[in-house]
C-alpha positions in Angstrom: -8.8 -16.3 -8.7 -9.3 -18.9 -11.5 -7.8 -22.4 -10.9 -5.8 -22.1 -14.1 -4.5 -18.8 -13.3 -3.8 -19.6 -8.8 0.1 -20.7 -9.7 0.7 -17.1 -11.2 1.8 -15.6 -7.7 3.5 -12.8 -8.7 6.9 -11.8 -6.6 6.3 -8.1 -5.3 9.4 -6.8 -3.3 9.8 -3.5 -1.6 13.1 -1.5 -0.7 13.9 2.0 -0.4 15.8 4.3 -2.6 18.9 2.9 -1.2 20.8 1.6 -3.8 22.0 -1.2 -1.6 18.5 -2.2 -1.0 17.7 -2.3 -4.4 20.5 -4.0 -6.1 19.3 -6.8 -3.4 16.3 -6.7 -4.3 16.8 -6.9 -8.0 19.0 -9.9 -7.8 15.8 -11.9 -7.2 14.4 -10.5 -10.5 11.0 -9.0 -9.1 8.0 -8.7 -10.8 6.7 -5.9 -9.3 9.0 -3.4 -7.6 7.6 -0.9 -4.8 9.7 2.2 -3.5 9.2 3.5 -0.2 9.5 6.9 -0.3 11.2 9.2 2.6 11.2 13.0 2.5 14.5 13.3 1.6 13.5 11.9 -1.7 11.9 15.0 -2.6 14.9 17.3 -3.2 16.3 18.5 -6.1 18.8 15.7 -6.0 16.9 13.3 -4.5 14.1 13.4 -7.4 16.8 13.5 -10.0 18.4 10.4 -8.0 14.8 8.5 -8.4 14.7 9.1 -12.3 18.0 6.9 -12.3 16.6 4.4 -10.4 13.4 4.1 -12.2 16.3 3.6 -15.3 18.0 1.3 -13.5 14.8 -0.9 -12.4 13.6 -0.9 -15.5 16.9 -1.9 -17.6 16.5 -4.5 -15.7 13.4 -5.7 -16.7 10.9 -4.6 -14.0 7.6 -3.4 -15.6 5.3 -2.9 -13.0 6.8 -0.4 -10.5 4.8 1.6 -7.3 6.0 4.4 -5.2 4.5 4.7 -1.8 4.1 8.3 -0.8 6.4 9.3 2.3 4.7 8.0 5.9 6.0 11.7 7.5 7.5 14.7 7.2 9.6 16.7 10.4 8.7 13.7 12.2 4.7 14.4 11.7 2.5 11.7 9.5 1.5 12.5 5.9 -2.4 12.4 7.4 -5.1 14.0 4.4 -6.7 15.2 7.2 -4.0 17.8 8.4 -5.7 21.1 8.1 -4.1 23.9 5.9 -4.6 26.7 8.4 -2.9 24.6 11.0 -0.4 22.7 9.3 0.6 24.1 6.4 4.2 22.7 6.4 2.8 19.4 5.7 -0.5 20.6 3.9 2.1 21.5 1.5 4.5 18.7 1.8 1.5 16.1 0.9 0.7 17.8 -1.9 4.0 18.9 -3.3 5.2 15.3 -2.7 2.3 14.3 -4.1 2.8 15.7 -7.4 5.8 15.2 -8.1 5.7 11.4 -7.4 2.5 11.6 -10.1 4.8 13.2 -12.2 7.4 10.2 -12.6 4.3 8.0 -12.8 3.1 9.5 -15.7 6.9 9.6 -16.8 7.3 6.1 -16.3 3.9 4.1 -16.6 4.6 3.4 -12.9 2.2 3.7 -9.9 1.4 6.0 -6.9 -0.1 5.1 -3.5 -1.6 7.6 -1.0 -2.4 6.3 2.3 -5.7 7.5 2.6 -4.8 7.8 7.2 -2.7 6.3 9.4 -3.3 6.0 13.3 -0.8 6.8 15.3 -1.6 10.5 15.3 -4.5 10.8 13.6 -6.6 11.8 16.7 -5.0 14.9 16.9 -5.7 15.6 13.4 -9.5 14.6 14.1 -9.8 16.8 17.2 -8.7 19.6 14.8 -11.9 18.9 13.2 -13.7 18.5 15.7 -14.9 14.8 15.6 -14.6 12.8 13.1 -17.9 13.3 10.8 -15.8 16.5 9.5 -12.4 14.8 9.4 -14.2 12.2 7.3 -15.2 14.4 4.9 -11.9 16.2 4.4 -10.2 13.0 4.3 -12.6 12.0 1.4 -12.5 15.5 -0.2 -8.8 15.3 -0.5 -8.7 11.5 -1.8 -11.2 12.7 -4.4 -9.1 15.8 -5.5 -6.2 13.4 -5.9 -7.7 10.9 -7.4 -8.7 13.5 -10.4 -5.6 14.3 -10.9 -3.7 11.0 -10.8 -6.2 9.3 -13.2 -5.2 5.5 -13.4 -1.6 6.2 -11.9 -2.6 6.9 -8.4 -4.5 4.2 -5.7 -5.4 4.6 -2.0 -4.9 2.1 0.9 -6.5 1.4 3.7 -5.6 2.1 7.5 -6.0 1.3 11.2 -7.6 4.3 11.9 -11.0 5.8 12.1 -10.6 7.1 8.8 -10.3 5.1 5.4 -10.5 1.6 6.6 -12.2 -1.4 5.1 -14.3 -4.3 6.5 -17.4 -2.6 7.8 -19.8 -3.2 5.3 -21.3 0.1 5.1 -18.0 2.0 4.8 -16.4 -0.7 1.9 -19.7 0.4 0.1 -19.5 3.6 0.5 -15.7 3.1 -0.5 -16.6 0.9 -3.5 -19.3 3.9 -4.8 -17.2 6.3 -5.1 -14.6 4.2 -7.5 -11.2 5.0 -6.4 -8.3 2.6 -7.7 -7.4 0.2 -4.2 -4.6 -0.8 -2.5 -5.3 -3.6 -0.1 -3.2 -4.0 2.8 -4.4 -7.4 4.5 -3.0 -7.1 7.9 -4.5 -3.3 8.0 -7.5 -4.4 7.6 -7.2 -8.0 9.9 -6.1 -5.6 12.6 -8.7 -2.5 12.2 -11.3 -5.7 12.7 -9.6 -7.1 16.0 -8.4 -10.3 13.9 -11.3 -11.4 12.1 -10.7 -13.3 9.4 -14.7 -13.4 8.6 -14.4 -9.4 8.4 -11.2 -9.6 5.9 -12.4 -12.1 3.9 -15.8 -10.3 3.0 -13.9 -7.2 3.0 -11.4 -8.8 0.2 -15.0 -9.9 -1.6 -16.8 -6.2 -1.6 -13.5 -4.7 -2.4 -12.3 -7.1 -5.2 -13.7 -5.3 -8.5 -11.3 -1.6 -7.6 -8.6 -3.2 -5.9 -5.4 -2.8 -8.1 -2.8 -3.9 -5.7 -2.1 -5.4 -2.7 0.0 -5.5 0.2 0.1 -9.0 1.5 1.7 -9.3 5.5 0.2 -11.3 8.1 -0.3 -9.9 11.7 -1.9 -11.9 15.2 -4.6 -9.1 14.7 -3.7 -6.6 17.4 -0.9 -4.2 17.0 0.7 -3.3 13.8 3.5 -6.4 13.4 3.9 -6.9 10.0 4.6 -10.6 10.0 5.8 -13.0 7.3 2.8 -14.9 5.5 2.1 -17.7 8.0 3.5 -16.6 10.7 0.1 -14.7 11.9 -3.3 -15.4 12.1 -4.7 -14.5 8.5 -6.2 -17.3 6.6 -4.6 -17.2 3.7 -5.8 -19.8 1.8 -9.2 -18.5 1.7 -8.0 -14.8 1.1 -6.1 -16.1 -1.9 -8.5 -17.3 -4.3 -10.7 -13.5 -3.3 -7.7 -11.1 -5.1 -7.8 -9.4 -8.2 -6.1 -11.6 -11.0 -5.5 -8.1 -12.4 -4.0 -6.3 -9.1 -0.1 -6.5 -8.6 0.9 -7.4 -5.1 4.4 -6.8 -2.9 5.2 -8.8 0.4 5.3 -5.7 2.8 7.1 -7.4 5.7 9.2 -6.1 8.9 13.1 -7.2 7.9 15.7 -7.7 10.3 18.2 -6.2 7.8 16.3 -3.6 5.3 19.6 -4.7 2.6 18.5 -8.5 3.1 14.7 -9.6 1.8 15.2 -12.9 3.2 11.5 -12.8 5.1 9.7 -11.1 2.0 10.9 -13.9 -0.3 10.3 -16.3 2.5 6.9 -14.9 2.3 6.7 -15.4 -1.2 7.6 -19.3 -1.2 5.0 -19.9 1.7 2.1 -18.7 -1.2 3.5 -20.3 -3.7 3.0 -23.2 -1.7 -0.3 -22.3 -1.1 -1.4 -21.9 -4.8 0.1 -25.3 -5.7 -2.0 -27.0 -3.1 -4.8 -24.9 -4.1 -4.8 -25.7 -7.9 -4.1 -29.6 -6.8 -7.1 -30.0 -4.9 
């Protein structure tokens, strides 16, 4: 990040299709707005409710706006890896889902993002497989099919799990050759690499050129606690200055009360903060 650009921190907030949620979170006047997506979303009504919210967003001056594809469907995760012969409820789901959240994007100049695995049940998915060589490759088979067809409207991020994760070198190569538009979730990756910041950092550094948005949380590095920035372990004033001045950026934070953003703004003061005593040093 150039020292003439490190005061531009963006505010990124996230809320749910709940119109409570968003009218919270538009009273802060967001920069960049990202909807989390349930599977009630995807009815009839549900999709025609989102095309009034995109309206609504946008009237009030959000530009930059991302949808994050649904986490599960009937209770199972939206894993790539979910074979069509054995689960082709939510073989179809992901993809169904899939396009028609592509669909607004292209609608709206707005943004999709496809977790490319979670972890909670992704073993099962892998012993499907049969290890996770083969999983790999349908995982990767899948992201490249989607990638096609979401063009510059659709990013991946990165997981826990043995599948689609960054900071080994080898894989965020591998990752980086094959071009996919990046979404960069911090504690993901500070977690998948047992809370080392070295791992993140150079992770951030391979990654930087394709990354295209971020999702900044802090995390002690061993479960999945989506903290407020400086309330973890991640060192964020070295990770700051290694994002894309390009890439847009939400505070993806666990709230006490999902109709009160009080810990994602928080969030967003304590990197402010940061950047002022960055570009003052």
């Amino acid at each position: 990040m150039k020292a003439g650009d490190i005061l531009k921190i963006q505010l990124g907030l996230k809320a749910s299709t709940d119109s409570e949620q968003i009218e919270d979170r538009l009273r802060y006047k967001p920069d960049v707005f990202e909807f989390y997506t349930s599977e009630n979303d995807f009815t009839e009504e549900g999709l025609k409710r989102f095309r009034y919210d995109f309206e609504w967003i946008k009237s009030e001056g959000v530009q930059k706006i991302v949808m994050h594809h649904p986490m599960r469907f009937h209770g199972q995760f939206t894993e790539l890896i979910a074979p069509f012969d054995k689960c082709r409820d939510l073989y179809n789901f992901i993809d169904k889902s899939t396009d028609d959240l592509l669909q607004l994007a292209f609608d709206y100049d707005a943004q999709l993002l496809v977790h490319g695995s979670y972890s909670r049940q992704t073993q099962s998915y892998i012993n499907m497989w049969g290890g996770v060589d083969q999983a790999r490759e349908q995982a990767y088979r899948r992201i490249d099919s989607f990638a096609d067809l979401g063009k510059n409207h659709i990013m991946f991020e990165n997981s826990i799990s043995p599948i689609f994760y960054y900071g080994d070198e080898t894989e965020d190569l591998y990752i980086f050759e094959k071009g996919y538009r990046l979404a960069f979730d911090t504690s993901h990756c500070f977690i998948k690499n047992h809370g080392s910041n070295e791992k993140m950092l150079a992770s951030m550094k391979r990654l930087k050129e394709h990354v295209v948005h971020y999702h900044l949380v802090d995390s002690m590095g061993e479960t999945h606690d989506s903290l407020p920035l400086g309330k973890g372990k991640i060192d964020w004033e070295k990770a700051l200055p290694l994002m894309n001045d390009d890439a847009t950026s939400i505070y993806e934070i666990i709230l006490k009360d999902q109709r009160d953003a009080s810990e994602q703004i928080a969030s967003h003061e304590y990197l402010s903060g940061l950047a002022d005593k960055l570009r003052n040093a």
